[in-house]
N, C-alpha and C positions, 0 to 999 in steps of 0.2 A: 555546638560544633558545626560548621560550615559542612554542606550537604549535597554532596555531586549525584544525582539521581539519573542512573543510566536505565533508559524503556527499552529493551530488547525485541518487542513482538510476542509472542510467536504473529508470522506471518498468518492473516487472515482473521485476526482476531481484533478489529475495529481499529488498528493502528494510526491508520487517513486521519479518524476522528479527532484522536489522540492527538494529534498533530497538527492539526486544524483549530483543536481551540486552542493552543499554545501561540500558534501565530499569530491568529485574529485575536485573542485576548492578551495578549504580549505585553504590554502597558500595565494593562490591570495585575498581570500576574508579578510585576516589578513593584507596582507599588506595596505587594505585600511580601515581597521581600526574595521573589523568585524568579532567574532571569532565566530566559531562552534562551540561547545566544545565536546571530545569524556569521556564519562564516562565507569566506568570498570562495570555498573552494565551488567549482559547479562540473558534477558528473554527470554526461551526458544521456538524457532522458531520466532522469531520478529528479523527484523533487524534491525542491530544496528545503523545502519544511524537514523533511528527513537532514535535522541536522548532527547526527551521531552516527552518520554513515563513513565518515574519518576514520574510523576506528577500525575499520572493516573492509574498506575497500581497497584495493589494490591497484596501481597505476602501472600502466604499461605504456612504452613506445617502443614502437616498430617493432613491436610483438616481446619487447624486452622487459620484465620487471624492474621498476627504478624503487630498488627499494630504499636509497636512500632519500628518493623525495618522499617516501612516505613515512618515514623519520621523522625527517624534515617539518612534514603536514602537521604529523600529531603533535610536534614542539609546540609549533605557531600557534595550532586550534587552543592547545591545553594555555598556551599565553595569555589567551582571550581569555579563557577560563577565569585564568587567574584574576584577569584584571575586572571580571563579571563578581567575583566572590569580595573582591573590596569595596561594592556598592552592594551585594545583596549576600545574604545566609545560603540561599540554595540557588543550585543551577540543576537545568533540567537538558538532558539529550534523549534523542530519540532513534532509532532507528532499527526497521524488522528486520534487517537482513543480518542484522548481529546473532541473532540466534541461529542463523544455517551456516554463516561464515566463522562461528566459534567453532562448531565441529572441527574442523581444519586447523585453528589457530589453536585450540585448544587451549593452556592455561596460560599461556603465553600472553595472550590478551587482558586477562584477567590479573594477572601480575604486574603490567604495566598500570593499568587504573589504580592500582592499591601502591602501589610503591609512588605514584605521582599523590595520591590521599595523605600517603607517611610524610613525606616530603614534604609537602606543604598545607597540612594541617586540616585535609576535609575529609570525612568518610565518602565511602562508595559504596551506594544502595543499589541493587539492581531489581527492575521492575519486569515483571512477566506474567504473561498471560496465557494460559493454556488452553485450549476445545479439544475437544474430543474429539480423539483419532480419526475415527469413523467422517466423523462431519465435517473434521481439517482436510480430510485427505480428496473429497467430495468437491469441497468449496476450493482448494488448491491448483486442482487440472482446471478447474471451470475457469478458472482465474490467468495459469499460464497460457489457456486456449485462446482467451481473449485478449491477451499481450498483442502489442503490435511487433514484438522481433520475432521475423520471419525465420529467422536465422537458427533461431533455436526450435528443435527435434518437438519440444512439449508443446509449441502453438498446435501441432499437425499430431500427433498423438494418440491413438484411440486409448479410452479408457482403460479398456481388460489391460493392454500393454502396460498402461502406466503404472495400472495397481498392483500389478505382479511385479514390477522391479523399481521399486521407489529407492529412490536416492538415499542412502548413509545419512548423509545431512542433514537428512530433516528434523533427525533426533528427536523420533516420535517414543523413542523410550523415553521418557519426561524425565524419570527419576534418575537416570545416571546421566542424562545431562546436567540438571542441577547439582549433583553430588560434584560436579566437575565446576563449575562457579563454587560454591557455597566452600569445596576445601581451601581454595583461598581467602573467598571474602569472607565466610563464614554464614550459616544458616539466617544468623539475625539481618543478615543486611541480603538476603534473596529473600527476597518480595513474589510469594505469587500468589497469582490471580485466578480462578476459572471465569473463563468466557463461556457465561451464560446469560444473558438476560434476566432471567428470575434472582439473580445475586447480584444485580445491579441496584445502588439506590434509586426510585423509580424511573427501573428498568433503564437507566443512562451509562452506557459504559465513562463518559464523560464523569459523570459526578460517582462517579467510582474512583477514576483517575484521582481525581481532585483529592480524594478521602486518605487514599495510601499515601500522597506525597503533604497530609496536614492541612486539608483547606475545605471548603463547602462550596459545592455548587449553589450561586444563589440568581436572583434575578440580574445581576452585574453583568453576567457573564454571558458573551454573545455565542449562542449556538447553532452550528449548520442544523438546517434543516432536516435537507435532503441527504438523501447515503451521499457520501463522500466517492466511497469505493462501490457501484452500483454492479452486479452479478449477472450472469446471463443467465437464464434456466438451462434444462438440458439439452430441448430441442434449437435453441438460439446457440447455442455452445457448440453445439454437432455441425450445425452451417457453417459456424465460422471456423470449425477445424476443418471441414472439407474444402472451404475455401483456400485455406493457409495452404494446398496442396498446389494450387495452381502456381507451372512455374514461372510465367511468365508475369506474375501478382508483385506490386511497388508496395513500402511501406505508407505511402500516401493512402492509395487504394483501400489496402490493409484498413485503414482508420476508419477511411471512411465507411467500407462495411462493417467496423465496430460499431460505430456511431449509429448507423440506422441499425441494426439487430438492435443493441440495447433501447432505442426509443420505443419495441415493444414488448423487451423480453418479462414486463410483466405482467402483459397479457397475456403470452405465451403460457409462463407457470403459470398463471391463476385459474388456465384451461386445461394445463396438465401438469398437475403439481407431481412432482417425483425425488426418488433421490438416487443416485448412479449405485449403492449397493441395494440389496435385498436387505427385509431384517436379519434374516441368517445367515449372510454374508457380512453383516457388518458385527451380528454377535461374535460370530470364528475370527472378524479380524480384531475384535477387542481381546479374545481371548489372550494373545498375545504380550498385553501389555499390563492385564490384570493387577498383580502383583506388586509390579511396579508404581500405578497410580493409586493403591493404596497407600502405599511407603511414601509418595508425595502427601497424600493426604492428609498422614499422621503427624510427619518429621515436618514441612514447611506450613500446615495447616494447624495443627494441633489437635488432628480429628482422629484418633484412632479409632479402627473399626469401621470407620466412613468410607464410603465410595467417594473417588475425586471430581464423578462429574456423575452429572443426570441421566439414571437408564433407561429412562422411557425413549422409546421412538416412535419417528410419524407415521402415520397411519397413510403412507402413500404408495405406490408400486415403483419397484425399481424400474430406471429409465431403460427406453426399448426404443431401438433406431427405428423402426415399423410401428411405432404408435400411431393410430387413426389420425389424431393433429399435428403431425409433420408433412402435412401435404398443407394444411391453415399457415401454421409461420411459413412455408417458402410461399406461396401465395404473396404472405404480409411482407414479403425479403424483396420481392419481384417490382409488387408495389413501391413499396418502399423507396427501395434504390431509383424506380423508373421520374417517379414524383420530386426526391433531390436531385434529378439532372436535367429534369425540366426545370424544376426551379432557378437550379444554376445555369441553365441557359439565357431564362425571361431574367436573371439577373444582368446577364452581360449583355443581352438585346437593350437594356433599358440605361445602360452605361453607353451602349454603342449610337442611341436614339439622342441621345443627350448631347453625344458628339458630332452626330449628326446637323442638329439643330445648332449647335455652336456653329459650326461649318458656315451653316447656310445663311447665318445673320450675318459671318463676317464676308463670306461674299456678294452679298446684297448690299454692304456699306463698306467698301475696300478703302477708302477715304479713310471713315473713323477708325476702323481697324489699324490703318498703317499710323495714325498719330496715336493712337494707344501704344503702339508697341514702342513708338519714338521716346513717348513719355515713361514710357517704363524701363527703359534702356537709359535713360539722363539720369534719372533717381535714384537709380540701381550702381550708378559710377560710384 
């Protein structure tokens, strides 16, 4: 049976990656019988590798929801579909924000995918990935910190804040957001994953990917490198929320002090490795969810009696705005910044010298000059 494989995320859990070999191996993954598919919709600042953000996203003009072009969208998208599933067995979508934007949609979502499956003849698998509360919740601020919308309250942020009033959405209770897909599509077709490293086939969230939707990572297949989606540590993360504070800061700016903090934030952690809770703080915040991610463990795992994710933790101090090396990264922020605007300076001096010297040859030979332009004004008719 023809095989509509939907990647949900969770947000933070190697998603980029995900998405990254799909693109870049796009070809290879057709010729074995599995298509991507690229649609023309383009939502502004989202990339477009996130191509199952259709599903989820919401269009607005002049503050108005048009919901019937988002109707509309999921016809057209799922048409493609259709017409990707008469040259290939599976098609693959992706996109994380389907798992904070289902909270809201609720089954409603879920029941369009399955009733487009009845209809025309393909199941729907859903893929997901889960980390540990503690360590999502860690790696999520750090992550909206260093967003470039200004606009939004989480770039600017402080931690304590955040973690005391976290969004509904995030649906860090794991097991009744599942139990909420899975009554639809049913348990055999929710696919999950724990985002751990150590349960990775060596250790590659990639050839993990590959494993659940029937395939082997093998030397074929071109892989990034580098992190896709690269983190800031704590103290590069603190700068760049203090920054987001300034009012009169452009999202140009914005970037660009992204861009220089992360070219050292791994210097930064590798000098002051931390993590924004305590162990005891992140034990009392597990405690919470206990029960629940055994009930994932047993029901979509088939592990009863198992814990759903890893309880060791690191052996590092929670972060502290007054650690001794936050005076090192602003130092390195200072530099930093002063070094790319010199650079961009001697860039545009050396554009400007060039112009310069164009100048000075053409009025040294105003002769050749004016038959150059003559002759390039006759050819150009």
């Amino acid at each position: 049976m023809k095989t509509l494989y939907v990647h949900i995320g969770t947000p933070k859990t190697g998603t980029s990656a995900i998405q990254e070999l799909c693109v870049q191996n796009r070809a290879l993954l057709e010729s074995k019988g599995y298509g991507y598919p690229e649609f023309a919709n383009n939502y502004t600042g989202y990339s477009k590798r996130r191509n199952g953000m259709f599903l989820q996203k919401s269009i607005y003009r002049n503050g108005v929801r048009q919901i019937g072009e988002e109707k509309q969208r999921f016809q057209e998208n799922m048409n493609i579909i259709l017409r990707q599933f008469e040259i290939y067995d599976n098609v693959i979508l992706s996109d994380e924000g389907i798992w904070t934007a289902s909270y809201k949609l609720g089954e409603s979502l879920w029941k369009r995918l399955k009733d487009a499956g009845e209809r025309h003849k393909f199941a729907v698998k859903i893929i997901v990935y889960l980390r540990r509360q503690d360590v999502y919740m860690d790696s999520r601020w750090k992550q909206r910190v260093k967003g470039n919308s200004l606009k939004k309250s989480a770039s600017y942020i402080p931690w304590e804040r955040y973690i005391s009033h976290f969004p509904s959405e995030l649906q860090l209770d794991y097991y009744t957001a599942l139990e909420t897909i899975s009554a639809v599509l049913g348990k055999e077709n929710t696919i999950v994953r724990r985002y751990e490293r150590n349960s990775f086939p060596d250790g590659m969230i990639q050839a993990d990917f590959l494993k659940v939707i029937g395939l082997e990572l093998t030397d074929e297949y071109l892989i990034q490198k580098d992190t896709v989606n690269q983190s800031l540590s704590g103290n590069t993360c603190e700068i760049k929320r203090v920054l987001s504070t300034l009012p009169e800061l452009t999202e140009e700016e914005s970037l660009l002090f992204r861009h220089i903090l992360l070219s050292y934030s791994k210097i930064s952690d590798a000098s002051y490795p931390s993590s924004m809770f305590s162990v005891a703080e992140a034990k009392e915040f597990l405690e919470q969810f206990e029960e629940g991610n055994r009930k994932v463990a047993e029901e979509y795992l088939g592990e009863p009696g198992e814990e759903l994710f890893d309880q060791s933790f690191k052996d590092v101090p929670k972060w502290e705005k007054d650690n001794p090396y936050m005076i090192d990264d602003v130092i390195r922020f200072a530099a930093a910044a002063n070094i790319s605007v010199l650079r961009k300076m001697e860039e545009e001096n050396r554009a400007l010298r060039a112009e310069l010297k164009e100048l000075k040859h053409k009025l040294r030979h105003p002769f050749k000059t004016l038959v150059n332009i003559l002759l390039k004004r006759k050819y150009n008719r």
